[in-house]
Structure formats: C-alpha cells, structure tokens
C-alpha positions in Angstrom: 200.5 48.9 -16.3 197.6 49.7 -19.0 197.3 53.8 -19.1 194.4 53.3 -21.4 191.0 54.3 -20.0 188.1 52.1 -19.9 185.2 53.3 -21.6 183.0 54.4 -18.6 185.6 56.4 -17.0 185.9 58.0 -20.9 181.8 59.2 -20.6 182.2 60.5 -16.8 184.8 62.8 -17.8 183.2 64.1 -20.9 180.4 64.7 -18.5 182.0 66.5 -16.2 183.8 68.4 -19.2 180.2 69.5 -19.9 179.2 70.6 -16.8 182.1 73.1 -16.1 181.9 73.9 -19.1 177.9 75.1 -18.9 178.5 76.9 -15.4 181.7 79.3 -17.3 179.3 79.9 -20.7 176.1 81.2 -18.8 175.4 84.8 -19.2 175.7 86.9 -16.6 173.5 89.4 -17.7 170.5 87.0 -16.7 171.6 86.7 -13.1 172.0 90.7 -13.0 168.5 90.9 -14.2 167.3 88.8 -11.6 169.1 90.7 -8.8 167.7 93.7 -9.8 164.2 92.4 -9.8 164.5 91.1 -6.8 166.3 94.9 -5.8 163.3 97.0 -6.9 160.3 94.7 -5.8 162.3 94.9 -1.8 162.2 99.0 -2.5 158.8 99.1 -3.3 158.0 97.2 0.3 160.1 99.8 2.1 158.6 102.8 0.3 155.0 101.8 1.9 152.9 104.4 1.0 155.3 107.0 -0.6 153.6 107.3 -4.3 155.6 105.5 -7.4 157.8 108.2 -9.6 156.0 105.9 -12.3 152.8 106.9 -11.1 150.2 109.7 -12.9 150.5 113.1 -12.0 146.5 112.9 -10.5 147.1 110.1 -8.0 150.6 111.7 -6.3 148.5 115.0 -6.0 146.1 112.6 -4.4 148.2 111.6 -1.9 149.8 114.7 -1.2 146.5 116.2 -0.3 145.5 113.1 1.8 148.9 113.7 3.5 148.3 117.1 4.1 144.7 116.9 5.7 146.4 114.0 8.4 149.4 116.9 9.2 146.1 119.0 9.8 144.2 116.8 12.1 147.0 115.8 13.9 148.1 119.8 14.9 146.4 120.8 18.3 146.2 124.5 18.5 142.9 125.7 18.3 141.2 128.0 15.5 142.5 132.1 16.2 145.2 131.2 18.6 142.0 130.4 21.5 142.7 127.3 23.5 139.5 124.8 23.5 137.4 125.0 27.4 138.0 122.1 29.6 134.7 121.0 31.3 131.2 121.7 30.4 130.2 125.3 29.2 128.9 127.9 32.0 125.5 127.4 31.7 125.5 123.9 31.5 127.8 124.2 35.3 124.6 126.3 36.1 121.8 124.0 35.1 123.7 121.8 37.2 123.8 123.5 40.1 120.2 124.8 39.8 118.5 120.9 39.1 119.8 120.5 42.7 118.3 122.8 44.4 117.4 127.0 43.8 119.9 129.5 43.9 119.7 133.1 44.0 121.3 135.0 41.4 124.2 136.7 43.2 125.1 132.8 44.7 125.1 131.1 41.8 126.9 134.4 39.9 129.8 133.5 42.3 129.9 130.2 42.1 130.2 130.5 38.1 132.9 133.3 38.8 135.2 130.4 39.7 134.7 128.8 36.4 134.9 131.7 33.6 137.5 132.1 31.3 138.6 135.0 29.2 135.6 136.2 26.9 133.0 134.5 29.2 130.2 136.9 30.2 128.4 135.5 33.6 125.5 138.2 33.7 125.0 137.5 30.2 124.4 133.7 31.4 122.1 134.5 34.2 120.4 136.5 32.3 119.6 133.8 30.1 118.7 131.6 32.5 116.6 133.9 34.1 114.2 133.8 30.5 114.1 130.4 30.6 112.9 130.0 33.4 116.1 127.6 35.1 116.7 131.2 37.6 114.8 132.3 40.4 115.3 134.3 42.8 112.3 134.6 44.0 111.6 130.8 44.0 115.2 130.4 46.1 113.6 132.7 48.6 110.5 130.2 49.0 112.5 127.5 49.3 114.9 128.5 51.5 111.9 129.8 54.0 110.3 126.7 53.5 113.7 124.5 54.6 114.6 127.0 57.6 111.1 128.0 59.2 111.1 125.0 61.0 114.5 125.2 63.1 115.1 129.2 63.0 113.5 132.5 63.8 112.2 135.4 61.5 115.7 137.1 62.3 118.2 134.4 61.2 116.3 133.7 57.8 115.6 137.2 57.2 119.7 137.7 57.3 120.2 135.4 55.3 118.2 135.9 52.6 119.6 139.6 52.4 123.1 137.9 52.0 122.1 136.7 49.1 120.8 139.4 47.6 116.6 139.2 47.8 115.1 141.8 47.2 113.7 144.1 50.1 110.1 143.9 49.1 110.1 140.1 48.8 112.4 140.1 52.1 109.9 142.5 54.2 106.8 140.6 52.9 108.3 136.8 53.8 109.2 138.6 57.6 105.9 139.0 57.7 104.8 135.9 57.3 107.4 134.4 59.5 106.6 136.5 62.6 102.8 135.5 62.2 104.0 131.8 62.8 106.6 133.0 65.4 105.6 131.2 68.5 104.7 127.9 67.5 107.5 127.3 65.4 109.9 128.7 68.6 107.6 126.1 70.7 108.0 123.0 68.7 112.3 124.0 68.9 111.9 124.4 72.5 109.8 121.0 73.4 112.2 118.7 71.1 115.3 120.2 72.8 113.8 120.6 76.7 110.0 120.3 77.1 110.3 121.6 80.6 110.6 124.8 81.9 113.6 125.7 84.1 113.8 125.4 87.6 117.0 127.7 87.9 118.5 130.7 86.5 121.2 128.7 85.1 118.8 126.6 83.3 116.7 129.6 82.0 119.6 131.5 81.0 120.6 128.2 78.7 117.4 127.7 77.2 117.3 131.6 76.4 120.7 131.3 74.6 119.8 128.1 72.7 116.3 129.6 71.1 118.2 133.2 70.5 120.8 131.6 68.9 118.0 129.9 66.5 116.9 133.8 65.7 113.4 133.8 67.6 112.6 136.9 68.8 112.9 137.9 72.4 109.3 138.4 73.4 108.4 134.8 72.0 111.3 133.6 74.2 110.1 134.9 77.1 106.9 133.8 76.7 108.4 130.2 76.3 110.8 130.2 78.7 109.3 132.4 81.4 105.8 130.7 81.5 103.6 133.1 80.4 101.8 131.1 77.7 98.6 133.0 76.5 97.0 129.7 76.3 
C-alpha cells in the first residue's frame, strides 16, 4: 500500500493548515475593541436622559435645572403651608344661589356659613354683593310677598319675613298692604278649597281651622265663614 498522497489531498490540507492557522494569529485586541463599543453604545441607551460626563459644563446645568423645575411641579403642598379651596369661591356659591331666586341677607349669610373656611370673611362677601347689586333684601321681601299673598294671610307672611331678618319698617309697611287685600285673597283660598258655607258646626269649625292655619285674620274668617259678606 502506496503512503504517498495524491496531489489534491496535498492542497486541502495546506488549506486547512491556513485556516487554523488565521483563526490562532488574529489579534485579540480588535475583538476587545468591538466588545467595548458595543458595551458603551448599550450604556448610553440605559442612561436615557442622565446627561454625558463628556458633555459641557452649560448643557448638564441645563438639565439639572429642567430636573429641578419637574421635582417642583410635581410637589402638592400649596404656597405658605395653606391648602388650595375645593369648590367654587364664596361669592361665586352666592351668585349661585341668588340667580335662583332672592335671598335675604341673614339666609343666604347661613347658607355660606356652611361653606367658609379659615380666613373666609362672609359679611365681607355680602357686603360686596350688596354693592353690586346681586343682594337684596329688600327685593327678597317683594318677592316673597308676591309668591305667598296668594295662599296665606298678612300674619303668616309677616312671620316670616321677620325670620329672616327684614327690617321693621319695610315689614310694617308690606302688613299694610297685605291687610288692604285681606278678604279677597282669604275668599279666593276659601272657594277653591269649599265654595259653600257650612251647614254644621263641625263643618264651620273645619273651615275656620283650614283659613287660620293659612294666617288670615279672624274677622275676615268670620266674615267668610259665618255669612256676613258686606257685599
């Protein structure tokens, strides 16, 4: 048996010499290069927006001071220590209240009682109100006159606009008034609850109670109820 190698088998293994040879004689300083390329380029990603040691002193001030003003906006306490008001201000709660309907001074005072917080000065916001013309008392005390004349007497009304504070003057001339229409407001309340007169004492005594409890005065009752009609 020949050991002598055939010429083609003689060039593969110088080739393959070659290649072995190649893969121990590359420098190994090029692959460490690479790897740290690849090293500092996946530390920039994970820094994000920390600023680059590299980078001028101007532009990491920058960014300190853009850091600082987020830590601001993001802190909640208020300016002084003061917590901020939940819900609209006082007077806006009483411009509500008023474009509904009129309020006396001393009702609406209450109702904006419930609503103050520390520092909050009601009178002070009346008052105001009062000069521009949103507060009234004397227009509440039209109104409410106007909305009760026609189901109550001069007595119930009267009380009521002394609960809520009217003054006596206005509340003594507005009696007036009421009285002077006395009997025919009493009249129309009587005919739309009975519009007949009784035909017992049990049936006078009821309507007596129903047009007292209204606050008509007793003389105009009896006049009603016990038949004697002027006309």
């Amino acid at each position: 048996m020949s050991w002598k190698s055939s010429p083609a088998s003689a060039d593969r293994l110088r080739a393959k010499l070659d290649d072995e040879f190649e893969t121990v004689a590359k420098p190994q300083g090029l692959r460490r290069t690479s790897d740290a390329r690849r090293e500092s380029a996946a530390s920039r990603e994970h820094a994000g927006s920390e600023p680059d040691a590299a980078a001028p002193e101007g532009e990491a001030s920058q960014w300190q001071r853009s850091s600082e003003q987020r830590s601001a906006k993001r802190a909640s306490p208020a300016a002084n220590g003061k917590s901020e008001r939940k819900g609209p201000s006082l007077k806006m709660r009483a411009v509500g209240y008023l474009s509904r309907r009129e309020h006396a001074r001393e009702e609406l005072s209450r109702k904006l009682a419930a609503y103050a917080e520390e520092g909050d000065d009601v009178e002070a916001v009346l008052d105001t109100l009062e000069k521009e013309g949103w507060l009234s008392t004397e227009r509440f005390a039209q109104s409410l006159v106007h909305r009760r004349s026609s189901r109550q007497g001069a007595s119930r009304i009267v009380q009521e606009l002394r609960q809520h504070g009217v003054d006596d003057n206005q509340v003594a001339e507005l009696r007036d008034q009421l009285r002077a229409t006395e009997y025919d407001r009493a009249l129309e309340v009587w005919k739309k609850k009975f519009d007949a007169k009784p035909q017992d004492r049990a049936a006078y005594a009821k309507q007596v109670r129903f047009l007292a409890s209204r606050g008509f005065a007793h003389d105009v009752i009896r006049r009603i109820v016990g038949g004697e009609d002027e006309d």
